[in-house]
Structures are given as structure tokens and as C-alpha cells.
C-alpha positions in Angstrom: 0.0 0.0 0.0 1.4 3.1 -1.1 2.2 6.0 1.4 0.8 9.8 1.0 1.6 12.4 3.3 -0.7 15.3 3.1 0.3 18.5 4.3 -2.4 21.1 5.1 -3.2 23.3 7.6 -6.7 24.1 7.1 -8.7 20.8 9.0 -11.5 20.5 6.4 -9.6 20.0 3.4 -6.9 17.7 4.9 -9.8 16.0 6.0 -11.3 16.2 2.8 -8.1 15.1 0.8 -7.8 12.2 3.2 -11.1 10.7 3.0 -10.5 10.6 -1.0 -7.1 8.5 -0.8 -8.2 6.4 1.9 -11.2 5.1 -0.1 -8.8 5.1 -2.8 -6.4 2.4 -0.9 -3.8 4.9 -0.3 -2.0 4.7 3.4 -2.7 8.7 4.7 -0.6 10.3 7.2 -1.7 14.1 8.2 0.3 17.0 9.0 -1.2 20.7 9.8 1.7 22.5 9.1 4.9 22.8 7.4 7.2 22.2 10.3 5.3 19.1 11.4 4.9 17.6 7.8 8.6 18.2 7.2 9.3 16.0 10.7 7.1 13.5 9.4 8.4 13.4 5.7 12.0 12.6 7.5 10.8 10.0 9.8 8.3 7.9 7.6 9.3 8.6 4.0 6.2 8.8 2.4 5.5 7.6 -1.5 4.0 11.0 -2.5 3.5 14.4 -0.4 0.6 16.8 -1.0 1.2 20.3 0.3 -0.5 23.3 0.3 1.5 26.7 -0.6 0.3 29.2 2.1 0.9 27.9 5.5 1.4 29.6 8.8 5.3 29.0 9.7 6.9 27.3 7.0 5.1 27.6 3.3 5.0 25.0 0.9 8.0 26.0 -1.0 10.1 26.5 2.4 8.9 22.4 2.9 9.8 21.2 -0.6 13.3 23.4 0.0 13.8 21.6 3.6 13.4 18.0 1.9 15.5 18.6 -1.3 18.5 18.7 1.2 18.1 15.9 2.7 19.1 12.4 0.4 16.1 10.4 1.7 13.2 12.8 1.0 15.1 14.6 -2.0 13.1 12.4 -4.4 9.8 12.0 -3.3 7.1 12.8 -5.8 5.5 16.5 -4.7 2.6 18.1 -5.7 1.3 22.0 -4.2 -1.8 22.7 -3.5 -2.5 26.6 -4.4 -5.4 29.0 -4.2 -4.4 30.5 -7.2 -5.2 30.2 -11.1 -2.6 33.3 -11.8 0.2 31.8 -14.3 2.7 33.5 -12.5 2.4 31.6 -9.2 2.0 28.0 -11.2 5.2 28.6 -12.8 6.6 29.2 -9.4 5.2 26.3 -8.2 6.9 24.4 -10.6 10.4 25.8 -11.1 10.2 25.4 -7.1 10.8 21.0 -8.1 7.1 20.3 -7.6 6.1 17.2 -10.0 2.4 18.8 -10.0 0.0 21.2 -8.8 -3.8 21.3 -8.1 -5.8 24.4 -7.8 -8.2 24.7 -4.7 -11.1 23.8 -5.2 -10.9 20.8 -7.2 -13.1 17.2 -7.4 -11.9 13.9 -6.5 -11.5 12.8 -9.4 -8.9 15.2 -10.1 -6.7 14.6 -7.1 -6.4 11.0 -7.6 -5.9 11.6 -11.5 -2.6 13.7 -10.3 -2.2 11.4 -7.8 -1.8 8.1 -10.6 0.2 10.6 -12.8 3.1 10.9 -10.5 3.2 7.4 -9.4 3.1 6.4 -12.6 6.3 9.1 -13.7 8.4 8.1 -11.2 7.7 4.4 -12.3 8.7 5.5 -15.9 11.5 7.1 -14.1 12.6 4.0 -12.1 12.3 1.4 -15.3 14.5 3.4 -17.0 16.9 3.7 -14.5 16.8 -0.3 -14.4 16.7 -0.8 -18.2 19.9 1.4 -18.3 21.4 -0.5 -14.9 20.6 -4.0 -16.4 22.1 -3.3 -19.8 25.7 -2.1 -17.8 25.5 -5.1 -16.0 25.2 -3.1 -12.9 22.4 -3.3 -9.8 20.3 -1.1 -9.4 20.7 0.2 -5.5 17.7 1.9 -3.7 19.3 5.0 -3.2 22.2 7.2 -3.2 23.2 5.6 0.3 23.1 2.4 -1.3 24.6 3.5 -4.6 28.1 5.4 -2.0 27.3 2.0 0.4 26.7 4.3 3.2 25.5 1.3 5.1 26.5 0.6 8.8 27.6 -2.8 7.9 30.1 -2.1 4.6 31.7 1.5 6.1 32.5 2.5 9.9 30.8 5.1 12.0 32.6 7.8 13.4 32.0 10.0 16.1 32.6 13.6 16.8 32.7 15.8 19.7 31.4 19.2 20.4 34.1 22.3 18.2 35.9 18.9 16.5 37.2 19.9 13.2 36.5 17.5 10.6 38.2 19.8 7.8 40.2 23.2 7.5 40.3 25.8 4.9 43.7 25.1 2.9 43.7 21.1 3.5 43.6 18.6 0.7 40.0 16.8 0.4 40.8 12.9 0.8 36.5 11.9 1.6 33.2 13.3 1.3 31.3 13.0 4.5 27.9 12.2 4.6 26.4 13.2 8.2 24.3 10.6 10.3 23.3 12.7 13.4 24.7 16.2 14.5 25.0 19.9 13.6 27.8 20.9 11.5 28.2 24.7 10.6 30.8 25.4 7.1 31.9 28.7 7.7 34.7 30.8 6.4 36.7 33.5 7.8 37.4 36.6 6.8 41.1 38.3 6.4 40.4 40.5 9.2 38.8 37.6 12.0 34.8 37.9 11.3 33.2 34.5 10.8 30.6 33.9 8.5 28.1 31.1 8.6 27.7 29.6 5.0 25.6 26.5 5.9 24.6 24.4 9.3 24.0 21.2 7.6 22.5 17.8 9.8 21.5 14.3 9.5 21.0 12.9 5.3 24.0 15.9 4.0 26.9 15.3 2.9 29.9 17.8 2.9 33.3 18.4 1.4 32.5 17.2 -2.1 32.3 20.5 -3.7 36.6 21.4 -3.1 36.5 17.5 -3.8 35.4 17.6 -7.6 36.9 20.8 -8.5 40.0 19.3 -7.2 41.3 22.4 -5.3 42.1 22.4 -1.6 39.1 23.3 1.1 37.9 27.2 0.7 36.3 26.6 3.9 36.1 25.2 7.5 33.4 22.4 8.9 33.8 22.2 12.8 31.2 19.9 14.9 27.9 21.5 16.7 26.8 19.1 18.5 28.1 16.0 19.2 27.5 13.6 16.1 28.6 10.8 13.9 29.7 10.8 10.3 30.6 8.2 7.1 32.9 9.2 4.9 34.0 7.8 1.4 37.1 8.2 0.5 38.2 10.3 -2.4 39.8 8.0 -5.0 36.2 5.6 -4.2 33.8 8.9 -4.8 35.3 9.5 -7.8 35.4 6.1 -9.4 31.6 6.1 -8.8 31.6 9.3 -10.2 32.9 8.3 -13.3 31.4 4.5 -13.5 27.8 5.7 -12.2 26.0 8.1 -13.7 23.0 7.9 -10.9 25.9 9.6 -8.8 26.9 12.2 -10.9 23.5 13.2 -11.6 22.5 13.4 -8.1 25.4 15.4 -7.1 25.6 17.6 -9.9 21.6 18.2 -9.0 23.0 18.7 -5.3 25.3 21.6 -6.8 22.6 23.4 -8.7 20.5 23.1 -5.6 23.3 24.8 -3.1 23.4 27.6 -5.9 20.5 28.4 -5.8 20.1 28.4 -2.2 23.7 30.3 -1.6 21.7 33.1 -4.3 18.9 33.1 -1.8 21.3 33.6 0.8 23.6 36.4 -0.4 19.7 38.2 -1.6 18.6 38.1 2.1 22.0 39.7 3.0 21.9 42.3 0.5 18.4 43.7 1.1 16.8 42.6 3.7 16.7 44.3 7.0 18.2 43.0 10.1 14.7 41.7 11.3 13.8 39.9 8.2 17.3 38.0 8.8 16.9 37.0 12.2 13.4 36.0 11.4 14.4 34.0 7.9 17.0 31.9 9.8 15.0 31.1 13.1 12.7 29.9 10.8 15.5 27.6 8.3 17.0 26.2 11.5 13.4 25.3 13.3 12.9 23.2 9.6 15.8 21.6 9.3 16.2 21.0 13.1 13.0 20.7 14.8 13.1 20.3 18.5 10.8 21.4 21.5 7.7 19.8 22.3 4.3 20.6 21.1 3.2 23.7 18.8 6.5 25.8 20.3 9.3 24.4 18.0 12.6 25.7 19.3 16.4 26.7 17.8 19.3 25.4 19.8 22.3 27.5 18.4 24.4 29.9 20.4 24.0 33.4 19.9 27.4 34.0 17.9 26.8 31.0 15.5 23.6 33.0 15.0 24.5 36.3 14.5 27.7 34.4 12.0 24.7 32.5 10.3 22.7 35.6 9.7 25.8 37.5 8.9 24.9 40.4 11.6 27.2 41.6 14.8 25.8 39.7 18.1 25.0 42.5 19.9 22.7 43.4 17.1 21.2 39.9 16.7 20.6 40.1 20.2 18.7 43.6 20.5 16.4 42.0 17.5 15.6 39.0 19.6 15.1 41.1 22.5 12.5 42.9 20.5 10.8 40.2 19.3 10.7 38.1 22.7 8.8 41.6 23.9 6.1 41.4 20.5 5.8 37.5 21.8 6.8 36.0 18.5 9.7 34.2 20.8 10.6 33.0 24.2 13.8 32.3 25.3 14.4 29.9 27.7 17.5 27.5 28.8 19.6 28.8 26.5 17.4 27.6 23.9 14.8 30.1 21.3 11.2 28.8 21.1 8.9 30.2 18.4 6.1 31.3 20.3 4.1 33.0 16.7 5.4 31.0 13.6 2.6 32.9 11.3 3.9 36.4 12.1 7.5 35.6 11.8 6.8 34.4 8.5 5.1 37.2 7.2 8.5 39.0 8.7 10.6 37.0 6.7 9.0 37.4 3.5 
């Protein structure tokens, strides 16, 4: 039985939505918002997720953005949901990765019909895959774990403690790592001492491999978080699958174009937006790709220099806007840790 997540925050229509693929045979899982369907995509890996665009907290492209990073939810069929007809916001919708979109309202009929056509792509996708794996002489793996052997059993597990250095700008790549559990922040220095947080990456990334195909030594720095545990494959292996696979250097050259795009979102924000939008843009990115707290109040566990570093503001700043915004009640801040009190508002602050 196949496995749809439906993400939608409005109770009648996820209702609605669910009562259609349940008669239809369809396993249904249920989230109400972005935050909670993006915890649920990670831990139960649906077939197929159905999202709607504007949520409170995290909209539907900041969820499809979230998933794309990580390896075991990058390729799950997508399809928005949208109030919209305007071509503008389809187009969107689509250069976003969605594999389809349905405008609200719509009939059954219509949802399953989407529904069929992206099973039925992604089984067009997979045959192909096979017919081009059989005809090689190679197997066809279930994933890009599979395809690196990223399995506990074929590579070993290591561990790393809290401010452990797992590479330095100027050193010669030997691995790509791929990270099990942990925060990682890649950050680069500048010539006169300031730090600048490029990317916090966590469990289903992998790092290093950009310095490792352009063959050039590290341009950057990845130190350890929080205490975690890592594979690596080593650098003479990556790039034989590299050149013998071409499932790996699609899925890496698709991980390139994706951290493009998402370093030009970055240097944007940093450009033009005010100090506000900033710190509300990356409370909200760490709450997705971190989630922690209990209940509706999500929280971010990061000290307040990695912030400020992350959000590429001085930390006395940073923590003035916090200040500010724990007295509007869009945050609280308690043992140590910043809970997000008003998801909604600091949304419509971001954007």
C-alpha cells in the first residue's frame, strides 16, 4: 500500500483530501503545518506528499526546500496545493521541483488523477533507470546511500565531539562525508577575524564534495555542533563512482545546482533585507531543518554567535532584534534555547 503524506493546515480540506485516498487504498498520514509535515516526511518517508503553498510558519515552497536537502526525502514525488489560477504563481510552483500542482477547489476525481500521474512518472522514471542498470551489468541500489554503500555494515561510524574539526580551509579533500546525526556549521573566515556562517548542515547531507570535484584544496572550514557521527567515502572511491555511475553524478551535480541556488537566496537576504527579516528568515530555516521542542512551540538550539555568524549580523545586534521580538511574543527564550512562540507572524516578517 502506497504512502501519501498530506500537508495542510486548514482541517477540512486535509480532512477532505484524506477521506479521498483512503477510499482510494492509499496509506494517509496528516500534518497541519509545514514544520510538522517536514518532521514526518523525515521519519516515515512517504510515496508522495501533497502540500499546500500558504501555511502559517513554514510555506510550501520553504517544505519542498527543507526536503530537497536531505538524500532520503530529496526524491519524493510533490505536488502543491494553491489558491491560485494566476500563471505566475503555477510557474513558481513548478520551477520550485514540484512534479504537480492542483488548484483549490478541485473534485476527487482530479486529485487521484494527479495522484496516478506521478506514481506512474516516477515508475517511468525508475524502469528506465533499471533498463539502463541491467544493460551495464550493474544493480540497481535503492538510493544514493546504497549506490556510496553508506551502510553501517560495509563503512565504519565515526564520532565527533562538540568544536571537533572534521576539515580546515587550505587542507587537501581525501573523503566526502555524509552526516548521520549532528549539527555541522561550514563557515569561512574573513582576512580581518569575522566568521561567516555559510551553511549548518545535519543528519541525510553530505559535505566536502564541492573542493573534492573541482579538485582544489578546502575554501572553507566544517567544525562539529553538537556532538555527532559521520561516514565518509574516501576520495579515489567517490570519484570512481563518479565516473562508473551516472545515478551519482547526476544526483550530485543536482545537489550543486541546488546549493546555488540556495547560496543566491542567501547572499539576496543579505543584500536587502533588513536585520529583522534575517533573524526571522533563519529562526525559521533552523526550526525546519532541526526541529526540537515539544508541542506547537518548536525551538532553535544555536548559540547566539553562530547566529549572529549564520545571519551574517554583529551579536550584539542579533541580540537587541531577539530582545524585540521576545517583547512582540513572536519568541521566548528559555535554557539557553529560542522557542517560536508566533510561527505565522515571523513568516510574514521574513518574507
Amino acid at each position: 500500500m502506497k504512502k501519501i503524506l498530506i500537508i495542510e493546515d486548514e482541517p477540512e480540506v486535509r480532512e477532505n483530501i484524506a477521506e479521498i485516498l483512503a477510499l482510494s487504498n492509499y496509506e494517509v498520514l496528516k500534518a497541519e503545518d509545514g514544520l510538522v509535515g517536514v518532521e514526518l516526511a523525515l521519519a516515515a518517508t512517504p510515496d508522495l506528499i501533497i502540500c499546500d503553498i500558504a501555511m502559517p510558519g513554514l510555506d510550501g515552497y520553504e517544505v519542498l526546500y527543507s526536503l530537497h536537502r536531505h538524500a532520503r526525502t530529496s526524491g519524493i514525488p510533490f505536488i502543491f496545493l494553491t489558491a491560485s489560477t494566476e500563471k505566475e504563481q503555477v510557474r513558481k510552483a513548478m520551477t520550485a521541483g514540484a512534479d504537480d500542482y492542483i488548484s483549490k477547489p478541485f473534485e476527487g476525481i482530479e486529485l487521484l488523477r494527479a495522484v496516478e500521474s506521478c506514481f506512474k512518472k516516477r515508475q517511468l522514471r525508475h524502469a528506465a533507470v533499471a533498463q539502463k542498470s541491467s544493460s551495464s551489468g550493474e544493480l540497481q541500489p535503492a538510493s544514493i546511500m546504497e549506490l556510496l554503500r553508506l551502510q553501517p555494515d560495509q563503512r565504519d561510524i565515526h564520532f565527533f565531539h562538540k568544536k571537533q574539526m572534521i576539515y580546515q580551509e587550505g587542507q587537501r579533500p581525501t573523503a566526502i562525508y555524509y552526516v548521520l546525526t549532528g549539527k555541522i556549521k561550514i563557515y569561512r573566515i574573513h582576512p580581518d577575524g569575522k566568521e561567516f556562517i555559510t551553511n549548518i548542515a545535519g543528519g541525510g547531507e553530505f559535505l566536502g564534495y564541492t573542493a573534492l570535484l573541482q579538485d582544489v584544496n578546502y575554501q572553507d572550514n566544517a567544525q562539529v555542533l553538537d556532538e555527532g557521527a559521520l561516514m565518509h567515502v574516501p576520495r579515489q572511491e567517490f570519484l570512481q563512482f563518479m565516473l562508473t555511475d551516472s545515478r551519482v553524478s547526476q544526483y550530485f551535480i543536482d545537489l550543486l545546482a541546488r546549493n546555488v541556488k540556495a547560496q543566491e537566496h542567501s547572499l539576496i537576504n543579505l543584500a536587502y533585507n533588513s536585520l529583522r527579516k534575517r533573524v526571522a528568515n533563519g529562526l525559521l530555516q533552523l526550526v525546519a531543518k532541526f526541529p526540537e521542542g515539544e508541542g506547537s512551540d518548536p525551538s532553535v538550539g544555536i548559540s547566539r554567535d553562530n547566529l549572529s555568524h549564520f545571519i551574517g549580523s554583529a551579536t550584539e545586534s542579533l541580540t537587541r532584534t531577539l530582545s524585540d521580538f521576545r517583547n512582540e511574543r513572536l519568541i521566548d527564550i528559555r535554557d539557553g534555547k529560542i522557542f517560536l512562540l508566533n510561527r505565522e507572524r515571523l513568516s510574514n516578517l521574513a518574507n
